[in-house]
Structures are given as structure tokens and as C-alpha cells.
C-alpha positions as CSV (number, residue, x, y, z in Angstrom):
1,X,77.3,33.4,55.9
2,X,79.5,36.7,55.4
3,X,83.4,36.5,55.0
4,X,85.7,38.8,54.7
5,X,88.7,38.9,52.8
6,X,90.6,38.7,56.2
7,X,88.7,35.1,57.0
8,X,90.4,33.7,54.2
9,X,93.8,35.0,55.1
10,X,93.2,33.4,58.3
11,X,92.2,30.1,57.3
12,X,95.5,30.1,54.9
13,X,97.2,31.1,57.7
14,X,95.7,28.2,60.0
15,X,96.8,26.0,57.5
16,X,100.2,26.8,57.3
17,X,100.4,26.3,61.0
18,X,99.5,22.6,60.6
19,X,101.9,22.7,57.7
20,X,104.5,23.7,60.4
21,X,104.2,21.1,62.6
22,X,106.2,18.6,61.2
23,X,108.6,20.9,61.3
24,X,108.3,21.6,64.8
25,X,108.4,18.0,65.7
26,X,111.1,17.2,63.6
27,X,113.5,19.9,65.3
28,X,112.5,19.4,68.6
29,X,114.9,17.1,70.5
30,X,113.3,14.2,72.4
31,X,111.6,10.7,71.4
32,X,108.5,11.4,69.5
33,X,106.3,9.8,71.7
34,X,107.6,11.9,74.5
35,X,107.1,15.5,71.9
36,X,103.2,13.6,71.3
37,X,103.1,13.3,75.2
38,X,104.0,17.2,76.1
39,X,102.1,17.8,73.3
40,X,99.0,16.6,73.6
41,X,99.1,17.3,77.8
42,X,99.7,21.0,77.3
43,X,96.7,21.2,74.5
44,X,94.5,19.2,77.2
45,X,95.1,22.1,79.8
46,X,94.7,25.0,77.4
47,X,91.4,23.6,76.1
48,X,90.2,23.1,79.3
49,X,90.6,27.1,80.3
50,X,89.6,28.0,76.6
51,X,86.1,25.7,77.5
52,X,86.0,27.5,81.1
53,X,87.0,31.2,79.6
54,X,83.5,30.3,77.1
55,X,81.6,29.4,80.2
56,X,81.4,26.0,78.9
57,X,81.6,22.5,80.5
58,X,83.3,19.4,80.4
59,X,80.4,17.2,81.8
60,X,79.5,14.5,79.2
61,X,77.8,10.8,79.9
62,X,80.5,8.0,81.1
63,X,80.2,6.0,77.7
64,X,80.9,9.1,76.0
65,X,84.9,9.8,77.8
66,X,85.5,6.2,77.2
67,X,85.2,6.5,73.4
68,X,86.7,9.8,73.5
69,X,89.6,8.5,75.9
70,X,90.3,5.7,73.5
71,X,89.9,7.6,70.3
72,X,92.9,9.7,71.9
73,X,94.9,6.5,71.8
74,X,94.5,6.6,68.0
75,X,95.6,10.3,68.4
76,X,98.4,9.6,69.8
77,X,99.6,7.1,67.3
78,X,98.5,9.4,64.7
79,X,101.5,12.1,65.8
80,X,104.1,9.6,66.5
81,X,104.4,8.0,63.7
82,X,103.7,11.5,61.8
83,X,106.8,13.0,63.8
84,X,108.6,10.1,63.2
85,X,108.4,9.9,59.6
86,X,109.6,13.5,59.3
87,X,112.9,12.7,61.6
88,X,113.7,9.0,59.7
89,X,113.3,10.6,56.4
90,X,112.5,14.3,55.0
91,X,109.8,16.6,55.8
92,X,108.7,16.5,52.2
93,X,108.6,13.0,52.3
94,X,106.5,12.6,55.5
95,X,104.2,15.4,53.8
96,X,103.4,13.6,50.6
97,X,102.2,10.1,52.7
98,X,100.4,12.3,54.6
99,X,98.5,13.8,51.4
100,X,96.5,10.2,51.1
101,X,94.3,11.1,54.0
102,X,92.0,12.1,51.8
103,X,91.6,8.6,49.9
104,X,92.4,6.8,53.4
105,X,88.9,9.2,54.4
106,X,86.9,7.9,51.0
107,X,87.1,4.2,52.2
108,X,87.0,4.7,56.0
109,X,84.0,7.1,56.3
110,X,81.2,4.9,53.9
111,X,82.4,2.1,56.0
112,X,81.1,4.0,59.5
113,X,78.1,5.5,58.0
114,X,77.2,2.1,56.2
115,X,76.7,3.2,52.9
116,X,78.0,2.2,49.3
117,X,81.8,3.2,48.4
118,X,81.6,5.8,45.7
119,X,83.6,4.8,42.3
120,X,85.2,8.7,41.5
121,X,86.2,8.3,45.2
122,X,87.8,4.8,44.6
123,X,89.5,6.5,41.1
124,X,91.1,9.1,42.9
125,X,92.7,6.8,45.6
126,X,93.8,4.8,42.4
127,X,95.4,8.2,41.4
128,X,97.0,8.9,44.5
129,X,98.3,5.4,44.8
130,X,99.8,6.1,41.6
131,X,101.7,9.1,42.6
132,X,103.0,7.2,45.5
133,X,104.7,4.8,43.1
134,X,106.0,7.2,40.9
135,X,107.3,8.5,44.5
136,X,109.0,5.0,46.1
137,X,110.4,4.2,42.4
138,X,112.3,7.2,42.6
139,X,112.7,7.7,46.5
140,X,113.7,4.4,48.2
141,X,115.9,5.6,50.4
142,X,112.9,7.4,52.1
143,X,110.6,4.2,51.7
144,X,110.5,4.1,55.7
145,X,109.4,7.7,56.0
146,X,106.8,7.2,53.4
147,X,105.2,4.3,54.9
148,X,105.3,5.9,58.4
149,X,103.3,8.9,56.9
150,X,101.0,6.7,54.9
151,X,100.4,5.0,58.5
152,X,99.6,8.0,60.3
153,X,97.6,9.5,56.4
154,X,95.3,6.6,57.7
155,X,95.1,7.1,61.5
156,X,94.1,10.2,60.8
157,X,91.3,9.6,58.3
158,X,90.5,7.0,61.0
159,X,89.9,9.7,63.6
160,X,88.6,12.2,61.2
161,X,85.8,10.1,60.3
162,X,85.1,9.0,64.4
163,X,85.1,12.8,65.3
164,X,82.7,13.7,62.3
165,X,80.5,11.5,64.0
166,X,81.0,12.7,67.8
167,X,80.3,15.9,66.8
168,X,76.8,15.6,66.2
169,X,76.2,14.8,70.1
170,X,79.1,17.2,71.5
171,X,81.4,20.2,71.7
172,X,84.0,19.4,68.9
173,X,86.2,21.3,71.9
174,X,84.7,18.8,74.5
175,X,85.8,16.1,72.4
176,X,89.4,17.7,71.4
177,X,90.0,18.1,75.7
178,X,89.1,14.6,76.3
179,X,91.1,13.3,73.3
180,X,94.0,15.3,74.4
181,X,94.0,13.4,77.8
182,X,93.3,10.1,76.0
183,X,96.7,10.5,74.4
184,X,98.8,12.1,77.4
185,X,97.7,9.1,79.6
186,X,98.0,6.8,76.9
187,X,102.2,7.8,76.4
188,X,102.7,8.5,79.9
189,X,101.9,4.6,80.5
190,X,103.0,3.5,77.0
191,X,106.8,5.3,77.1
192,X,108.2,3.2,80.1
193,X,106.8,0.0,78.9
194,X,108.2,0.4,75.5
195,X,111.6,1.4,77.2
196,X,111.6,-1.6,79.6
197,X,110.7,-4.2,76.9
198,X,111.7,-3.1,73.9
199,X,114.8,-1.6,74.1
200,X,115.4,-3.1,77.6
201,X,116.2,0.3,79.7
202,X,114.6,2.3,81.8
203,X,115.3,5.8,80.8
204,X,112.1,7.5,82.2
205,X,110.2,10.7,80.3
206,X,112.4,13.4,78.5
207,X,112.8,16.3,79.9
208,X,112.6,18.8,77.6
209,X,115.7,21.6,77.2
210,X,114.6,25.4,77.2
211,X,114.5,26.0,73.1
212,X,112.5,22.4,73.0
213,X,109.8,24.3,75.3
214,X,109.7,26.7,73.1
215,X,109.2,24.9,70.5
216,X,106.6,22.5,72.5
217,X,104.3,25.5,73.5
218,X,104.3,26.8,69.9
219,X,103.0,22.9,68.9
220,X,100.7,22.8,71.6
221,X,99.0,26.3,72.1
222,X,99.6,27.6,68.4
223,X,99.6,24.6,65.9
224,X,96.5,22.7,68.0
225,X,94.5,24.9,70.3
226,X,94.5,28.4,68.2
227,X,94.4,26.7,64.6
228,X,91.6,24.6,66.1
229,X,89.7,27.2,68.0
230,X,90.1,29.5,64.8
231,X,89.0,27.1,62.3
232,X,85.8,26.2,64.3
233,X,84.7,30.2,64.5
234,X,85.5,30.2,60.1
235,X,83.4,27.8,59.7
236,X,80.5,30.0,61.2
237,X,81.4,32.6,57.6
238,X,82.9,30.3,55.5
239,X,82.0,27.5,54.0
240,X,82.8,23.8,55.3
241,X,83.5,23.1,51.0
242,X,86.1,25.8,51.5
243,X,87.6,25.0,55.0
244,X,88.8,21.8,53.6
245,X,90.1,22.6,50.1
246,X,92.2,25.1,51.7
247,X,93.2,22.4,54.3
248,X,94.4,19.8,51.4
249,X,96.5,22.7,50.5
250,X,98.5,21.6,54.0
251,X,101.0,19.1,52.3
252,X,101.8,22.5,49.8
253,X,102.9,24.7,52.6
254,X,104.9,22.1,54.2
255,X,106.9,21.2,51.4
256,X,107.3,24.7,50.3
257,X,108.5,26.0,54.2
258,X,110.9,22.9,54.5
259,X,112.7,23.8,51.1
260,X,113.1,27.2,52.4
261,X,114.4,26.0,56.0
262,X,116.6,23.0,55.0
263,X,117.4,23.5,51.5
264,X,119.2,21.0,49.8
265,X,118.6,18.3,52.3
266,X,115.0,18.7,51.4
267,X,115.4,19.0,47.0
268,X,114.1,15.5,46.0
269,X,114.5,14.1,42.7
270,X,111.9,15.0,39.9
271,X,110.1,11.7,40.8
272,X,109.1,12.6,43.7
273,X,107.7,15.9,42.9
274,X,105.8,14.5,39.9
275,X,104.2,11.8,42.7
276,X,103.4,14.2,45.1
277,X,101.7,16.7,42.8
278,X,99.5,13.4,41.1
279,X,98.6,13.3,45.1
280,X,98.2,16.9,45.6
281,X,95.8,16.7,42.1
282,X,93.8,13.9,43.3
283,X,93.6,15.2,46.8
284,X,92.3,18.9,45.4
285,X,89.7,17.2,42.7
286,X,88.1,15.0,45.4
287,X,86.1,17.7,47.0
288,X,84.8,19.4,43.9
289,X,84.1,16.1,41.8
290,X,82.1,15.7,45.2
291,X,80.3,18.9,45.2
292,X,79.0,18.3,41.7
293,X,77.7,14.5,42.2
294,X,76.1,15.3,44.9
295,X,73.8,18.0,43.1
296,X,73.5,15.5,40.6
């Protein structure tokens, strides 16, 4: 495995894209589930010509799309109620509940593989859990925002954990395409059924104005299908214990590129800081305190 100095800076770089996205979703200007929608259906076609452009194919066994199809549902969820936490609330705010998929991963993934729940694991969830109080005591007013992330924190551990296992039967591009679709279908039913019973209307699907295209393709082809596609060729040099503690770094970015964007509207109090960065410590110390029991 040989890296370069320039690997790194690409993986940092990848990083910060997924830091972006809430961003992205936040100034876009349609429903969430209609940005998860565009989102995820764009992705789905550029996967599918980045499989075709490898000379790769799309032909799996029938049991296998169902599970993909339906893990997209989970997907799908996943960015909703990640997009929505960033609009109801801050940025920052969405960023730190998302920071707990790591101890939302530590209790899902023994629970799959059928084995025993690891204490250090279980501490540093208690950890995190802590800096989430220390985070709701001082930031009520957000409370909704938090939850919302800490919801989709755990949809995604959920589908982390069903994709680690996938992978070991197919193309981790394969199953991206077939999640993708999973989730476009999923919204394109979902959206007028929510609109007819819920809030009693029948608006129909968003169309999206010229910047929110912009914006959509930059989501799509730039924060999923290139940051994907990238991170998959790293991992070939670098190594998976290092591909992920520069991903915990994601929540960092985030916060950092939303002070500098919004400014005030995104200065919390000194609370919420302190919380986030007991998160940010528990999140970083998981995978070395790992590392070293397993060569125990």
C-alpha cells in the first residue's frame, strides 16, 4: 500500500465535501424530500454510466435489488431528516447529532454480526451522550434540530452497518446505484402521499429553479458520486484505519465552513461547543482505542 502526500490531501478534501452537504441542502430551495428525491435520482444515473465507463454491470440475483431497493428507503430517510435538521435549526447543530453515528455504529453493527457489545465502545457512546446534554442544556431552542440529526446519526449507522455487509458479495458501486433508485422511487411515491394526507393538498414535485440545479448537481455528482468513487480508489493506498478517522473529522469541517458562510447565525453558546467537542473526542478515540484492543 503506497500513498502519497497528495492521497491524503484528497481524502481531506473528500471529506469536506460531505462536510458541505448540509450546507448544500440547507440553501437549496425545495422540500427536503424533494432535494433527497433529485438527489439521489441524478447519483443513480451517474453511477450507472461511471459502472458502464468501468466496463462493469449492474446484473445482480433478484433477492439481492430487493434488499438493496429497500435499504435505499432507509437512505432516503437518512437525508431527509439530515437536510431537515439543518433548515429547522443550524448547520452546526445538525452537525453535532450527526457526530453520534459513530456510537449509533458501536451498538448496531455487534447486533448484525451477532457478537458481544464491547464495554470501551459502550463508554464512549456514554461520552458522547454526555456531550449531547451539555449541548440541549445550553441549546434548547435547537432541541428539534438536534433530535432530527441524532435520527438520521442512526439511520446512517443503520445503513453503514447493512452496506458493510453487502459489500462482501458485491460492487460497493453496484450497491450505491441500486440504493440510489431505492430512494428516488421510494420519494417519488412517498411525496404525493404525504402531501395528500398530511397536509391535505396536492402540490405535486418541486421544480427546481436554475441556482437550485446548480446546487442539486454539485450534491449529486460532486458530494456523492466523485467523493464516493474517490474514497473507494484511497482505500486501495491508504489505509481503511485512516479513511475513517479522517471521515469523523466531517462534523469539524462542517462547523468550521458554516461559521465562515453564516456567521453570527451560526456562533452558538460555549455549551454547545464544549458538547460537540466531548462528541468530536469520543468520536476520534473510538477508532484508535479499537486498533489497540484488537492487537490485544
Amino acid at each position: 500500500m503506497s500513498s502519497s502526500f497528495k492521497d491524503y490531501l484528497k481524502l481531506h478534501f473528500i471529506v469536506i465535501l460531505w462536510g458541505f452537504t448540509s450546507i448544500l441542502g440547507k440553501e437549496i430551495g425545495m422540500p427536503t424530500t424533494d432535494v433527497v428525491m433529485y438527489r439521489t435520482g441524478i447519483a443513480a444515473i451517474a453511477l450507472l454510466i461511471l459502472i458502464r465507463l468501468r466496463k462493469g454491470s449492474v446484473v445482480i440475483e433478484k433477492k439481492g435489488v430487493i434488499k438493496l431497493l429497500a435499504t435505499g428507503l432507509i437512505v432516503a430517510a437518512h437525508w431527509v431528516l439530515f437536510f431537515e435538521s439543518a433548515r429547522v435549526s443550524t448547520v452546526s447543530v445538525c452537525l453535532a447529532g450527526m457526530a453520534t453515528v459513530t456510537f449509533w455504529t458501536s451498538l448496531l453493527e455487534p447486533l448484525f454480526n451477532r457478537r458481544k457489545v464491547s464495554s470501551f465502545e459502550v463508554f464512549l457512546g456514554l461520552v458522547a451522550i454526555g456531550g449531547l446534554y451539555l449541548i440541549f442544556q445550553f441549546e434548547f431552542d435547537n432541541a428539534l434540530g438536534l433530535v432530527l440529526a441524532i435520527g438520521a446519526a442512526f439511520l446512517s449507522a443503520t445503513f453503514y452497518v447493512m452496506n458493510a455487509i453487502y459489500t462482501k458479495k458485491d460492487s460497493p458501486y453496484v450497491i450505491t446505484f441500486y440504493e440510489m433508485i431505492g430512494a428516488c422511487i421510494g420519494l417519488l411515491i412517498f411525496i404525493p402521499i404525504y402531501q395528500s394526507t398530511i397536509l391535505e393538498t396536492s402540490i405535486g414535485y418541486a421544480v427546481p429553479s436554475l441556482r437550485d440545479v446548480g446546487f442539486l448537481l454539485v450534491l449529486s455528482l460532486a458530494c456523492t458520486v466523485y467523493a464516493f468513487a474517490e474514497s473507494v480508489e484511497l482505500m486501495r493506498r491508504i489505509s481503511a484505519f485512516t479513511v475513517n478517522l479522517s471521515i469523523n473529522l466531517e462534523p469539524v469541517y462542517g462547523i468550521i465552513m458554516a461559521v465562515l458562510i453564516y456567521g453570527e447565525k451560526e456562533r452558538m453558546s460555549g455549551g454547545f461547543y464544549w458538547g460537540t467537542l466531548i462528541i468530536l473526542a469520543s468520536v476520534l478515540c473510538y477508532p484508535i482505542l479499537k486498533r489497540k484492543v484488537a492487537r490485544n
